[in-house]
C-alpha positions in Angstrom: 15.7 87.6 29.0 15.2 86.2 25.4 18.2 84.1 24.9 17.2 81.6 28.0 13.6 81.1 26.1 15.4 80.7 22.6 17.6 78.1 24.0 14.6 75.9 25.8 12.9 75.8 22.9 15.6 74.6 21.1 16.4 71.8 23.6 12.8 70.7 23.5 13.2 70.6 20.0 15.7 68.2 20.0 14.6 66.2 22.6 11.5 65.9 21.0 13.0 64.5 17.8 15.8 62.4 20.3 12.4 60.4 21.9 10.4 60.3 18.4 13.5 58.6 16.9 13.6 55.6 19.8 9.6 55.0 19.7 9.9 54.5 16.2 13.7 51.6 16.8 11.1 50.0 19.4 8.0 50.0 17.3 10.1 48.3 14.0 12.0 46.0 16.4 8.9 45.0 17.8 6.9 44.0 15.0 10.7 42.5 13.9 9.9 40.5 16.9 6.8 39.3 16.7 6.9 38.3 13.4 10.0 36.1 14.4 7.7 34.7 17.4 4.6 34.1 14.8 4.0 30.7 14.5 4.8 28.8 10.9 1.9 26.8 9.7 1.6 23.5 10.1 2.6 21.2 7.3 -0.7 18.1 7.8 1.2 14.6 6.6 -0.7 11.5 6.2 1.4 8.8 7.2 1.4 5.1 6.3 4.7 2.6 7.3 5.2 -0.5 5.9 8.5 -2.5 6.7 9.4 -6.1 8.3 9.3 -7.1 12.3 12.8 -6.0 12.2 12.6 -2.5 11.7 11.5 0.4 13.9 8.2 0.6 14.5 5.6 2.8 12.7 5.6 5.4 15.7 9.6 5.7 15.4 9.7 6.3 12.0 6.9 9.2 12.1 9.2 10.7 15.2 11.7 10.5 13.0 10.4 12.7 10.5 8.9 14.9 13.2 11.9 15.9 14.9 13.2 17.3 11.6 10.7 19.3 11.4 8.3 21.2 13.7 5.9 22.4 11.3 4.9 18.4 10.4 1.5 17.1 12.2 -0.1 14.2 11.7 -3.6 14.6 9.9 -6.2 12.3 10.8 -8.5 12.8 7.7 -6.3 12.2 4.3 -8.3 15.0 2.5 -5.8 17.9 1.7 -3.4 16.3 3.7 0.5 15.3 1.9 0.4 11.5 1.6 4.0 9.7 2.4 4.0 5.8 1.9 7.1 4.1 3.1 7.5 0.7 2.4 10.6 -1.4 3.9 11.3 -4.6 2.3 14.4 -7.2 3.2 16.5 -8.0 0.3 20.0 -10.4 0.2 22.0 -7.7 0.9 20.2 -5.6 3.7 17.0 -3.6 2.8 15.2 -1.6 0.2 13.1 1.4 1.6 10.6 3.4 -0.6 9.5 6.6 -0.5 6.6 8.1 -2.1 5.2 11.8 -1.8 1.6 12.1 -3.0 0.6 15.7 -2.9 -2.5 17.3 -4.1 -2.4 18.5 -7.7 1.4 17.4 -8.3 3.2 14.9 -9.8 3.6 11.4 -7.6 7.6 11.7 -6.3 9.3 8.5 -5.3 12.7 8.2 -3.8 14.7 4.7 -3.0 17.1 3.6 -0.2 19.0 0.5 0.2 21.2 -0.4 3.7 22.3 -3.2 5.7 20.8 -2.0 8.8 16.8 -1.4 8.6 17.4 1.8 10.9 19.7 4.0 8.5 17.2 3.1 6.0 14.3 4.1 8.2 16.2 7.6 9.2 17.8 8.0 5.2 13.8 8.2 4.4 12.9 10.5 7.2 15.6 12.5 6.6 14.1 12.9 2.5 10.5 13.1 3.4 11.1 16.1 5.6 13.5 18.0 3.1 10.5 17.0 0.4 7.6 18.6 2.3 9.6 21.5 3.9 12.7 23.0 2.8 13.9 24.6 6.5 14.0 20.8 8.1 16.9 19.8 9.8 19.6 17.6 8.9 20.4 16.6 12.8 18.2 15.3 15.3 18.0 17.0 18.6 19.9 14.9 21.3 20.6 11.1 21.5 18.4 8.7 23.1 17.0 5.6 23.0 13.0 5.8 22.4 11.0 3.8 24.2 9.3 1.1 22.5 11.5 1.2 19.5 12.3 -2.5 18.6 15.9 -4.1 18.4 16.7 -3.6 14.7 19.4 -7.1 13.2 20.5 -7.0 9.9 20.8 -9.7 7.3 23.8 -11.8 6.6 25.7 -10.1 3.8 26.6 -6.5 2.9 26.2 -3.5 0.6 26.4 0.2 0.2 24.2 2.5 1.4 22.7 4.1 -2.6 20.1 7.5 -2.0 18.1 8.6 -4.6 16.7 11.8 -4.3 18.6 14.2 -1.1 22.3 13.9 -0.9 22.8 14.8 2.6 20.2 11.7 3.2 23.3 9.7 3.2 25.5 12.4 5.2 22.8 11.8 8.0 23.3 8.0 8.0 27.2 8.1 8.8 26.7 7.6 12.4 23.2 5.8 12.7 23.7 4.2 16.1 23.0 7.5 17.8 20.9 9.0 15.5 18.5 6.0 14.7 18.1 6.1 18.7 17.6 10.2 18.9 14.1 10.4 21.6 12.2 13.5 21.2 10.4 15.5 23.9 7.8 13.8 25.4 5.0 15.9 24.6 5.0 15.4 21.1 1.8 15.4 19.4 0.7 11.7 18.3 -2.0 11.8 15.5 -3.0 8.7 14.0 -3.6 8.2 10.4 -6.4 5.8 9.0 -4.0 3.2 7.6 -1.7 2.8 11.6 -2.4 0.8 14.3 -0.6 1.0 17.9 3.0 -0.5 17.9 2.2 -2.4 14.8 4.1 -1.9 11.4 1.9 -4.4 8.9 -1.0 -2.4 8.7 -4.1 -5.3 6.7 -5.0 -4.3 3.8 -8.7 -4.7 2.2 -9.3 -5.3 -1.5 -12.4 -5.3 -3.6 -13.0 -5.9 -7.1 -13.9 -7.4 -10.3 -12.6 -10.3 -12.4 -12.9 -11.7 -15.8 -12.4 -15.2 -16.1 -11.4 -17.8 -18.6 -11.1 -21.6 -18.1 -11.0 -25.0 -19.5 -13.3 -27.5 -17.4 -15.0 -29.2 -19.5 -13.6 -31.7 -21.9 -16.3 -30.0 -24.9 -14.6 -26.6 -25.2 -13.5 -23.8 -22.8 -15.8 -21.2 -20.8 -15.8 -17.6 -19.9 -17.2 -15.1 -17.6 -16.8 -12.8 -14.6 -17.6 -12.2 -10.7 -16.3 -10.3 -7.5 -13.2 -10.4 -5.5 -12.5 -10.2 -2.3 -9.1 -10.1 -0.8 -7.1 -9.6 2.3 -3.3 -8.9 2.4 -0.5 -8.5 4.5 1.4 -5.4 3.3 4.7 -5.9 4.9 8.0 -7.6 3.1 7.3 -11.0 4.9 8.0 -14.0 2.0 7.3 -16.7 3.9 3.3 -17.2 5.7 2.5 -14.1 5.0 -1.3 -13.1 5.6 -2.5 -13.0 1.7 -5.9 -14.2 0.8 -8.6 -14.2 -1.7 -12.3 -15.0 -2.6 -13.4 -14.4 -5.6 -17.1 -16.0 -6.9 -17.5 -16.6 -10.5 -20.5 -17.5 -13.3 -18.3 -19.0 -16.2 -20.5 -19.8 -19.5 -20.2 -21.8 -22.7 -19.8 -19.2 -25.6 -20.2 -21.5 -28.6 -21.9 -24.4 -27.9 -22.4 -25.1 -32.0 -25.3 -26.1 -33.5 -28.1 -27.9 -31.8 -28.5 -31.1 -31.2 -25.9 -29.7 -28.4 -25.7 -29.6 -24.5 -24.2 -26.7 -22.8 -22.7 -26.0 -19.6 -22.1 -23.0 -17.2 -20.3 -23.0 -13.6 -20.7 -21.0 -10.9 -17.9 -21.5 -8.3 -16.1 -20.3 -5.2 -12.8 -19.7 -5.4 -10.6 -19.6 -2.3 -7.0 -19.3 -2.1 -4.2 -18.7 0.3 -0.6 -17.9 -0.9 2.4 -19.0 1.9 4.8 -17.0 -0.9 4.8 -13.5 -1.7 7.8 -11.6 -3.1 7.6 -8.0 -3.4 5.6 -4.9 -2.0 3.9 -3.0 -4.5 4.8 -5.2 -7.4 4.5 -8.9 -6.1 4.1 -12.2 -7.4 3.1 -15.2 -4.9 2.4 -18.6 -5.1 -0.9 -19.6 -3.9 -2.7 -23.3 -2.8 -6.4 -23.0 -4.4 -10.0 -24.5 -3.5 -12.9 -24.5 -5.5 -16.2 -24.9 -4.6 -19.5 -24.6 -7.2 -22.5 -26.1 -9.2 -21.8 -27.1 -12.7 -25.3 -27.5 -14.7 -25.8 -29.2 -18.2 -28.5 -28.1 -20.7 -29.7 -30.5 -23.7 -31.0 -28.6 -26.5 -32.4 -29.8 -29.8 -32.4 -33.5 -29.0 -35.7 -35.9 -30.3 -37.4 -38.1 -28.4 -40.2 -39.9 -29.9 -40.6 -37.2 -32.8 -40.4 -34.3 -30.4 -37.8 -32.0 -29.7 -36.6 -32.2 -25.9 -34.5 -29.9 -23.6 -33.7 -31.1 -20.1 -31.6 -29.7 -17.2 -29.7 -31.4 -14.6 -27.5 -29.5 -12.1 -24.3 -31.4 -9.9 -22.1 -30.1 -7.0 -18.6 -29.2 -8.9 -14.8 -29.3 -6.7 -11.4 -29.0 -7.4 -8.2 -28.3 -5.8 -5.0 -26.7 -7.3 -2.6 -23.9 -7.8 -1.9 -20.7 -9.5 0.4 -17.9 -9.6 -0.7 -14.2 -8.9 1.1 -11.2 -9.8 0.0 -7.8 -7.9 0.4 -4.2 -8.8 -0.3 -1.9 -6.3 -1.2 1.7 -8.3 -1.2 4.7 -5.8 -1.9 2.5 -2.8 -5.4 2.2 -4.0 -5.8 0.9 -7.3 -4.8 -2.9 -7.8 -4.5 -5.1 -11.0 -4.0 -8.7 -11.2 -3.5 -11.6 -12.7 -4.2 -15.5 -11.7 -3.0 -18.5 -14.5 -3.7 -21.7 -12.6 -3.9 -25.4 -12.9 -6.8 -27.3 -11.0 -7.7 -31.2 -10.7 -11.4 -32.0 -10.5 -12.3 -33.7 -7.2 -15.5 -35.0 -8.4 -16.1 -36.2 -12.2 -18.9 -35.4 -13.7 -20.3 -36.8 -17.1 -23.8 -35.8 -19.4 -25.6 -38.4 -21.3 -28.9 -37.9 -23.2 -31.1 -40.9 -22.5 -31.5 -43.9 -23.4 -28.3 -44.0 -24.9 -25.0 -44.5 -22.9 -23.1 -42.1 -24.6 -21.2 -39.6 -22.9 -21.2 -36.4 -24.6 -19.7 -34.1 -22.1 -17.2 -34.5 -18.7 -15.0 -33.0 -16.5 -11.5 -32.7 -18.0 -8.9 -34.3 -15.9 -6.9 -31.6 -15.4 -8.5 -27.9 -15.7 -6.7 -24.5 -16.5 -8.1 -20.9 -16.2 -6.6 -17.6 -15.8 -8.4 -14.8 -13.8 -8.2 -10.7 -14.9 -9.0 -8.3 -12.1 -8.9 -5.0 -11.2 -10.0 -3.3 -7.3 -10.0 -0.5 -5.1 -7.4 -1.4 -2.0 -8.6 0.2 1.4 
């Protein structure tokens, strides 16, 4: 009667430590299973997209980069957010793409493509940014397609080989760009607008305001300086020809050394307004620009006798003058810019200063007026 109970209680034994062995395979694979289903966080990207009519649109390039990674979303505020720029210019031989990675508390990266078709560029870039901001992107996009919306992209006359600087497999991706440059993604994927983008447009204006020093010759007696406020509206994209690039800047310019009195003295306070039809470059440009200006020149007599007495008198006249000058841009961290503006000018109205009763001419207009204008300005 005592070997049956000896033996159950073995069996149970057994079983026991049978059942406690497959709870514990189903409890680890489950939490191996749910940590596999958990969610990566999401990698916030401020975007901004710069390149030519030609190219894909700003909304193709950002799917681009999207459909390499999952974990990339679109951040609608720029605080704490990765910053990618990419700016797209036409050159001779194709185009020049530009990549820069802004992150917070690390160094500024920048990376550099060149291409005869806009859209290898466009998808060399994508293919970088992703790799840059998260290391488990893909290298392949998910199934071909044509997007919709995406413009026709028609490269230059001329040719030239593809050079990547930064990823290597950057130009691995761009071997076959016809179907990947046309690669649609699902249609529920999220669209987050950063401050910079507008809807189906690729030249986003930009807004710059600042301050100038100025020196000039515009008077024939000696030359003047001073400063003012600038205010300027530009076109970002790689367009040379009519691009949108213009500036007002308003200026008080002052005669430093007037010498020793008897003297009259001058000062100028002017409107400048300009328009440049040539630009060449993105964040380092140079453009030619047609310039108006628009003021009050005033004259002041000091130290001069009349009758035994010593007389001042002021007299104030409209001042303009048309011209040219040159302006070279650099664009620092898409926010910072510095300039500067030689130019030549040709008075449209002459202006000469007398003290009376004599018909001397002490002071005029020059015929033909320089100046060269110093700025610096925050770029919205």
């Amino acid at each position: 009667m005592s070997s049956p109970i000896v033996f159950s209680v073995l069996c149970n034994a057994l079983c026991a430590s049978r059942i406690a062995t497959a709870t514990l395979v189903l409890v680890v694979s489950g939490f191996a299973r749910a940590e596999e289903a958990a969610p990566a966080d999401p990698i916030l990207v401020a975007f901004q997209y710069s390149a030519p009519p030609s190219c894909p649109v700003e909304e193709r390039a950002f799917k681009l980069l999207q459909s390499r990674s999952e974990r990339v979303v679109r951040a609608e505020d720029e605080s704490g957010a990765q910053r990618l720029l990419v700016d797209i210019a036409a050159a001779p031989a194709g185009y020049h793409g530009t990549l820069t990675v802004i992150r917070p508390d690390a160094a500024v990266e920048r990376r550099s493509m060149k291409g005869t078709n806009c859209a290898e560029v466009v998808e060399a870039l994508a293919l970088t940014a992703a790799l840059s901001i998260d290391p488990n992107a893909t290298l392949t996009l998910s199934s071909p397609g044509q997007d919709e919306g995406t413009s026709p992209t028609m490269s230059p006359e001329g040719g030239g080989d593809n050079d990547v600087d930064g990823v290597a497999d950057a130009q691995e991706s761009t071997s076959a760009p016809s179907s990947a440059t046309s690669a649609a993604l699902p249609p529920d994927t999220p669209k987050r607008r950063f401050r910079h983008s507008s809807s189906g447009s690729s030249t986003p204006l930009r807004t710059t305001l600042g301050l100038v020093l100025g020196f000039a010759r515009v008077m024939d007696n000696t030359s003047h300086w001073g400063g003012g406020i600038s205010l300027s509206f530009s076109e970002p994209g790689g367009r040379v020809l009519f691009p949108l690039d213009a500036h007002i800047t308003l200026q008080a310019l002052f005669d430093p050394a007037p010498g020793e009195a008897p003297r009259i003295t001058t000062r100028l306070l002017v409107a400048q307004l300009s328009y440049c039809p040539i630009r060449i470059g993105l964040n380092l440009s140079f453009a030619a620009c047609g310039r108006l200006d628009l003021g009050a020149l005033t004259a002041q007599s000091e130290g001069f006798e009349e009758s035994g007495l010593e007389t001042e008198s002021q007299v104030t006249r409209f001042y303009a003058s048309a011209g040219m000058e040159g302006r070279l841009s650099l664009l620092l961290a898409d926010h910072w810019t510095l300039w500067a503006a030689p130019g030549l000018s040709f008075p449209l109205t002459e202006r000469q200063f007398a003290v009376e009763p004599g018909p001397e001419v002490l002071v005029s207009t020059a015929d033909v007026a320089w100046n060269v204008t110093l700025g610096f300005g925050w770029t919205f």
